[in-house]
N, C-alpha and C positions, 0 to 999 in steps of 0.2 A: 552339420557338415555341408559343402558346399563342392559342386565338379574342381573348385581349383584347390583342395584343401590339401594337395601337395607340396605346395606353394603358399611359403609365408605369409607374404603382405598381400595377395591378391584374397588366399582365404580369408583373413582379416576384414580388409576392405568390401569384401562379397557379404559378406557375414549379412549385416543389417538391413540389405535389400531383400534377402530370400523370400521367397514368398510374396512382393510386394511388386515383380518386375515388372508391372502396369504401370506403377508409382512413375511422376515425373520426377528427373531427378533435375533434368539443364532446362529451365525458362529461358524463351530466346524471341526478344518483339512476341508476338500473337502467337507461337508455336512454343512448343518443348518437347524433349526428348524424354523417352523411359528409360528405365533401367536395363530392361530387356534391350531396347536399342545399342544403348553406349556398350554394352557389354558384347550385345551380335557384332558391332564394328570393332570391337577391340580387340574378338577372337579376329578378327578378317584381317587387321594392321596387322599380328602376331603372326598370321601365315606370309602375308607380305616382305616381313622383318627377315624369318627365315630363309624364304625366296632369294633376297637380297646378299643372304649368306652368315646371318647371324649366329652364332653359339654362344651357349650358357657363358657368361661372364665378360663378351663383346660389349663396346661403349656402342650407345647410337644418341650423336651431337643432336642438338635440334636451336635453331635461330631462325624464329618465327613470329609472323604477331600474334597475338593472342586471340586463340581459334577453339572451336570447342572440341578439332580432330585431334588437336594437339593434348586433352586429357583423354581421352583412345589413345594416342601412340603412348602415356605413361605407363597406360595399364598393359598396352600391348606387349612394353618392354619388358615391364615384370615376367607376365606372363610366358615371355619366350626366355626366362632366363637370363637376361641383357641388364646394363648399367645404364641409367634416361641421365641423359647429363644436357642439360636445359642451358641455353646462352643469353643471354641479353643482349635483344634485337638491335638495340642503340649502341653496339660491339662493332667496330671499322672493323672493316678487313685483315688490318696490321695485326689486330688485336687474337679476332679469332684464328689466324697463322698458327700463335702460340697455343690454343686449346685444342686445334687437332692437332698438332703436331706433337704435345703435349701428351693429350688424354689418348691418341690414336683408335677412331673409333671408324668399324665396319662400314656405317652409315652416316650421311648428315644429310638433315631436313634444313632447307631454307625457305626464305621467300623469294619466289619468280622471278620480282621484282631487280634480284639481286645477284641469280644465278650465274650470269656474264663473268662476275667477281672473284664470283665465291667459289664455283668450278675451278677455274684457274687453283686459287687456293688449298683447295681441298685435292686436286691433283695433284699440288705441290709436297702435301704433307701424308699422301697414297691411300687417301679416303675410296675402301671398294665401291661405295655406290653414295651418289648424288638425286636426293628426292627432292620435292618442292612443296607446298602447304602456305597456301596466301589466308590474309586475313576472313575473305569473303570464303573459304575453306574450300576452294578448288587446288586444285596441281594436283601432280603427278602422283603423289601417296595417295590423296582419297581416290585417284582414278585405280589406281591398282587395287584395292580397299573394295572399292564397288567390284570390282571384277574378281573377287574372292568369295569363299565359301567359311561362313561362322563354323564352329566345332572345332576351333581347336584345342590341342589337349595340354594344358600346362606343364610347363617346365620345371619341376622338385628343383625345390630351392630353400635353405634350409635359415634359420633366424640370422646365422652371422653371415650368411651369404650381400654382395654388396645389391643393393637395388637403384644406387643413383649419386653420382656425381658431382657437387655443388663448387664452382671456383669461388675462393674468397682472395680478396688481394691481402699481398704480403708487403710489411715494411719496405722492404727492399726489392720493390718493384715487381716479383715474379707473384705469378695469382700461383696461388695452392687449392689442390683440387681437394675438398674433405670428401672423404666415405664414406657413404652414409649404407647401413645394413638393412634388410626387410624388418629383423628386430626391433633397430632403433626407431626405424617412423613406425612400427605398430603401437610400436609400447607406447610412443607418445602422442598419437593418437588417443590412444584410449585412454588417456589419464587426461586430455584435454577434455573429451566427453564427459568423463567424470565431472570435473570439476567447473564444465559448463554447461551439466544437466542440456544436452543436445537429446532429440528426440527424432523419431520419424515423421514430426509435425511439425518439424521446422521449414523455416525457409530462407535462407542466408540470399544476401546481396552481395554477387562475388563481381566488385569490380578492381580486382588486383590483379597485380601482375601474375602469370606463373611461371617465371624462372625462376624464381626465388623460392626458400624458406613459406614464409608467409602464406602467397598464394595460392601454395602447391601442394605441401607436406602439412601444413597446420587448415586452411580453408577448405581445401578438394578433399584431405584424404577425412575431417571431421564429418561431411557433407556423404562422402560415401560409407561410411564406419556406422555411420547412426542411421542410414539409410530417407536422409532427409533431402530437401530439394535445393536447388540454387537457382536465384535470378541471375543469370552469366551475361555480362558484362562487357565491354571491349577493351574500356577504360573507365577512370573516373569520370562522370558526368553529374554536375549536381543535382541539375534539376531532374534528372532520370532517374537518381537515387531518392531523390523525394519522392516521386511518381511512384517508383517500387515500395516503398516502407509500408503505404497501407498492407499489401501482401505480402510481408514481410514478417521477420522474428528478431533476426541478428543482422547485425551490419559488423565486417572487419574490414579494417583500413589503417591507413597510418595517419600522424597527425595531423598532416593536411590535410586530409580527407575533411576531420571534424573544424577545424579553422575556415576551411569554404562553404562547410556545409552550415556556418554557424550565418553565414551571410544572406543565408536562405528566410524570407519571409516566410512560409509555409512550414516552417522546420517544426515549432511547438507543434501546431496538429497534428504533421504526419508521423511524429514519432509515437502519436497513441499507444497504438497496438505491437510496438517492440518490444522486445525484453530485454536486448543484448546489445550494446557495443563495446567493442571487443579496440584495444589501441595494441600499435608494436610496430617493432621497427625502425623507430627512434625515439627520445625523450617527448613527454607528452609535457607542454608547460601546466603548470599550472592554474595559469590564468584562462586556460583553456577549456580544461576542466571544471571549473568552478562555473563559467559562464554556460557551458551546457546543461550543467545541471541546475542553474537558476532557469534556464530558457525550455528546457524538456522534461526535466525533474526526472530523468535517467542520470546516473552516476555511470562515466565511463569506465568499464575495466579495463585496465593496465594493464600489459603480459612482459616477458622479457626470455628474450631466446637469441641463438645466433647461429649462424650456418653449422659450426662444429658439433652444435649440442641438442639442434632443436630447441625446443622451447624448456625455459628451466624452473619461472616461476610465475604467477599469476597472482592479483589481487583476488578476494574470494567471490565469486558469486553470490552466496549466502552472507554477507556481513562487510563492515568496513572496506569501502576501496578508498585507500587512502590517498591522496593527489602525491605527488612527486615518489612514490614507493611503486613498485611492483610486484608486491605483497609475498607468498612463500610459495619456497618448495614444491616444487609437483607430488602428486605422489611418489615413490620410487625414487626421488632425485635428491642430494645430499648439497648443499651448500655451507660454505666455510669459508669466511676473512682472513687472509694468513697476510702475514710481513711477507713484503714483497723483494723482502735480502733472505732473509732465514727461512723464509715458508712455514715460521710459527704461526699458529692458531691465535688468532686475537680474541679480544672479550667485545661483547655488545657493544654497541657505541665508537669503536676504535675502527676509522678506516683504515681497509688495507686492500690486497689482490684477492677478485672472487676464485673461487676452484667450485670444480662443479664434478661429482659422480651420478651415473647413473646409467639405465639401460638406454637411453637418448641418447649418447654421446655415439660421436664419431669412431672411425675404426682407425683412420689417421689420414697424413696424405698422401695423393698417388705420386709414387715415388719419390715420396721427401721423406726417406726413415729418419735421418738424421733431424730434419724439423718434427719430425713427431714425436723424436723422443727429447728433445726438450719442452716441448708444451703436455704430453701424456704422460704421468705420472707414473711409477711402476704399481702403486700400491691404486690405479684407476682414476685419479682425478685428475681434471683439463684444468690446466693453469688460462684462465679466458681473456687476462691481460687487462679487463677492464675492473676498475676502482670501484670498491662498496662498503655498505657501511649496514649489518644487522641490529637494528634499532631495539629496545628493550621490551616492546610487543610480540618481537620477530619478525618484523615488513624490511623487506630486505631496499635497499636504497643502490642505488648506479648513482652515481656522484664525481665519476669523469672514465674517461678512456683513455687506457695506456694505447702509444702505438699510435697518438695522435690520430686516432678512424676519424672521419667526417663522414656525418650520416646526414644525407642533403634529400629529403622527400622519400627517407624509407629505406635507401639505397647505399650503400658502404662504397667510401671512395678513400683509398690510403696516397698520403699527400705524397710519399716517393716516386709512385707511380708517374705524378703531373709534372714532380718535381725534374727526374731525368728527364723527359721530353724538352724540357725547357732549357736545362742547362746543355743539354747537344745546342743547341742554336747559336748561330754563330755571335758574337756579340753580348750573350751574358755571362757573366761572373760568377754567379751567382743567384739559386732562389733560395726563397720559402713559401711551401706551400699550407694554408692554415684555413679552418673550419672559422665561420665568423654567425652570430644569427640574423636568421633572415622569418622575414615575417610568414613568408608562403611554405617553404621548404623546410622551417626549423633551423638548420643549417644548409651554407651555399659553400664556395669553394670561392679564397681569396689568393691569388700568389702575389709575391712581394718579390720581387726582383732588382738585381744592382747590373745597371749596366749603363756603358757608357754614351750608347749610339741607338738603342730600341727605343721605340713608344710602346705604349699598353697596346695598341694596334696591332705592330707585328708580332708581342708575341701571342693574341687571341687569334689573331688569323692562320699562326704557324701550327697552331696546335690542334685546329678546327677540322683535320681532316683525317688528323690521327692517334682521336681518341673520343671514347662516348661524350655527347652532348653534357650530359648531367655531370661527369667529371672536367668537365672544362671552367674556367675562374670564369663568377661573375663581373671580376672586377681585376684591373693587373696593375697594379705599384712598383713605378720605376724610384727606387732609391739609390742613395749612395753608397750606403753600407746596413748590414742587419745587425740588429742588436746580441750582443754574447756574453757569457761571464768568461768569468776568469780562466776557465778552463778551454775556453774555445769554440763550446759550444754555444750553436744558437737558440737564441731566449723562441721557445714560439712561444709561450706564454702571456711576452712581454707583445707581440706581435696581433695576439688574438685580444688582449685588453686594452692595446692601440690601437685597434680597428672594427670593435665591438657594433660602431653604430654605423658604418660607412655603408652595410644595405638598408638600415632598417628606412 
């Protein structure tokens, strides 16, 4: 039992410290933080939250860089009963408009840096209160935070209660907020543990992001569940991740990560004393694979998850990871190939639509009933939209993505989104926006344009100010016309096997 065992995900999450709150959990340069620490500052952000005017089931936005006050305000949220709905800092102004005004949340955290902006914004869309939280972890939260007293007393919060908020973009331009419950990130927590034997003598290298999936619900909450430590990170840095691996255990990242890291002269030595690299996020090549484990003689494990569902399946830690598969089933989680016209069950070997059950799964979107109940199944299973194929071992295969996603360094970009931006401009006709490989990122973002009077100039330049960096085209092709069959529609297919090599 533990003080928060009122409280779903925070009891959970507290669980594997007990006893241990001397234990470092955050490595930062020559210092670290305890356990005891992060938890006396995250009852302190929890009485803050409240101050600020918080209730059980209130959003609090946060658009920050990556700061170690910013995993206190996650726990703090839970804690107070709140929904952490986490932005990406590389998000214009235009962009986050739509998530408060969207998600409408009590509080937003930003960076200082940005304030000028983002007030304005956040007044426009009747955000109660405006905090701040810089990289180097000063502003106005930790000032109030310092100025607080630990003890606070959690908020009963019960398994299907929401704990946090993830926007994923939609076909059709508009981001969909998934719900994610205390339930769903504990349960898959724990069966990540499981099945990546984590201990309280680990020590993971956490240089990911945490807005995301990834760095947040699968890295932070494993790292606090098992009660082990993290070397916390800002970003990726190579040669600091080599530095780190002698004290190391696990490394998670995405595939660029292991592509830069491959570049590293020191890489066979320092990965001695690892046990664990952990891939996701996007397709991992295989030629990627194969070369670390000539060069480290570690075999990267592969995972596959998505904002809706959390994480669904894993290569094994014990046995075969096999290169281009992401091996099976979590525990608790049910995977199935069905035709993607009838929603029949396929047999082995036969690609078709992945469906996914289980206690991971989403609760659906905020306030998109109608998109939830075409993607949520009555009888529990998320239809995920992307293409798979269960091999006669059982290694489950991704072998493409309905919905056209572009996943460019980890990070999900849907081509409508870039695409209307582009066709408002005065002067085109016409895009297509399409996913191409790129040697750094796995995939980049290519648009193809018909117009009569642009350069690739203006339309990078028109788009530069209002939309993230990472969804903006590496590259912009002014044509004459886009290729279509007979029915009208455009070929991207024909578009992304026309353009296959133009970054590499």
């Amino acid at each position: 039992m533990t003080k928060y065992s009122n409280n779903f995900l925070a009891h959970a999450l507290r669980l594997g410290s007990v006893g241990r709150e001397d234990a470092p959990f955050l490595f930062f340069g020559d210092e670290f933080q305890s356990y005891a620490d992060f938890f006396e500052n995250a009852e302190k952000l929890a009485s803050v939250l409240v101050e600020h005017g918080i209730q059980p089931g209130d959003r609090v936005a946060v658009q920050v860089p990556k700061a170690r006050a910013m995993l206190e305000l996650y726990f703090a949220t839970v804690l107070a009963g709140a929904v952490f709905l986490p932005l990406n800092p590389a998000y214009t102004g235009h962009e986050v408009s739509y998530f408060l005004n969207d998600a409408t949340p009590t509080i937003f955290i930003c960076d200082p840096k940005k304030l000028d902006d983002l007030q304005k914004i956040a007044d426009l869309a009747r955000v109660a209160s405006v905090l701040t939280l810089a990289a180097d972890e000063s502003g106005s939260l930790t000032r109030k935070r310092d100025a607080s007293q630990a003890g606070f007393i959690a908020i009963t919060r019960r398994a299907d209660d929401l704990a946090a908020i993830l926007y994923t973009s939609g076909t059709t331009g508009r981001s969909k907020g998934a719900m994610l419950t205390h339930g769903a990130l504990a349960s898959n927590s724990e069966a990540l543990l499981e099945c990546w034997d984590f201990t309280p003598s680990d020590v993971l290298i956490h240089a990911l992001p945490i807005f995301h999936t990834h760095g947040l619900f699968v890295a932070t909450n494993i790292s606090l569940m098992s009660g082990s430590a993290c070397i916390f990170m800002n970003g990726f840095d190579a040669d600091a991740i080599i530095d780190a691996m002698p004290k190391a255990t696990v490394l998670m990242g995405v595939p660029t990560f292991y592509v830069r890291l491959l570049e590293q002269k020191l890489l066979a030595h320092a990965t001695n004393g690892m046990r664990l690299f952990v891939s996701g996020s996007a397709p991992l090549l295989r030629e990627t694979h194969e070369r670390w484990s000539k060069i480290t003689g570690h075999a990267i494990l592969e995972r596959y998850g998505m904002t809706e569902t959390n994480m669904n399946a894993t290569n094994p830690y014990v046995g075969e990871r096999r290169p281009g598969t992401v091996g099976f089933a979590l525990p608790g989680v049910e995977l199935k190939i069905c035709n993607p016209v009838t929603g029949e069950l396929l047999e082995n070997g036969e690609v078709g639509v992945l469906e996914v059950r289980g206690p991971n799964l989403f609760q659906g979107y905020w306030n998109m009933p109608e998109k939830t109940a075409e993607e949520l199944r009555a009888n529990g299973f998320f239809i995920t939209g992307d293409l798979g194929m269960i091999d006669d071992d059982g290694y489950l295969h991704i072998v493409g993505r309905g919905k056209d996603l572009i996943i460019s360094g980890g990070l999900n970009i849907y081509p409508k989104e870039v695409e209307t931006l582009i066709d408002d401009l005065d002067g085109v006709i016409e895009s297509a926006v399409v996913g191409v490989p790129h040697s750094d990122f796995g995939e980049a973002v290519v648009a193809v344009v018909v117009s009569k009077t642009l350069r690739s100039t203006d339309v990078m330049d028109a788009l530069a100010g209002n939309i993230a960096r990472y969804k903006q085209p590496k590259k912009v092709l002014i044509v004459e016309a886009l290729p279509r069959n007979t029915m009208g529609k455009v070929q991207k297919a024909e578009l992304r096997s026309r353009y296959k090599d133009i970054l590499l």
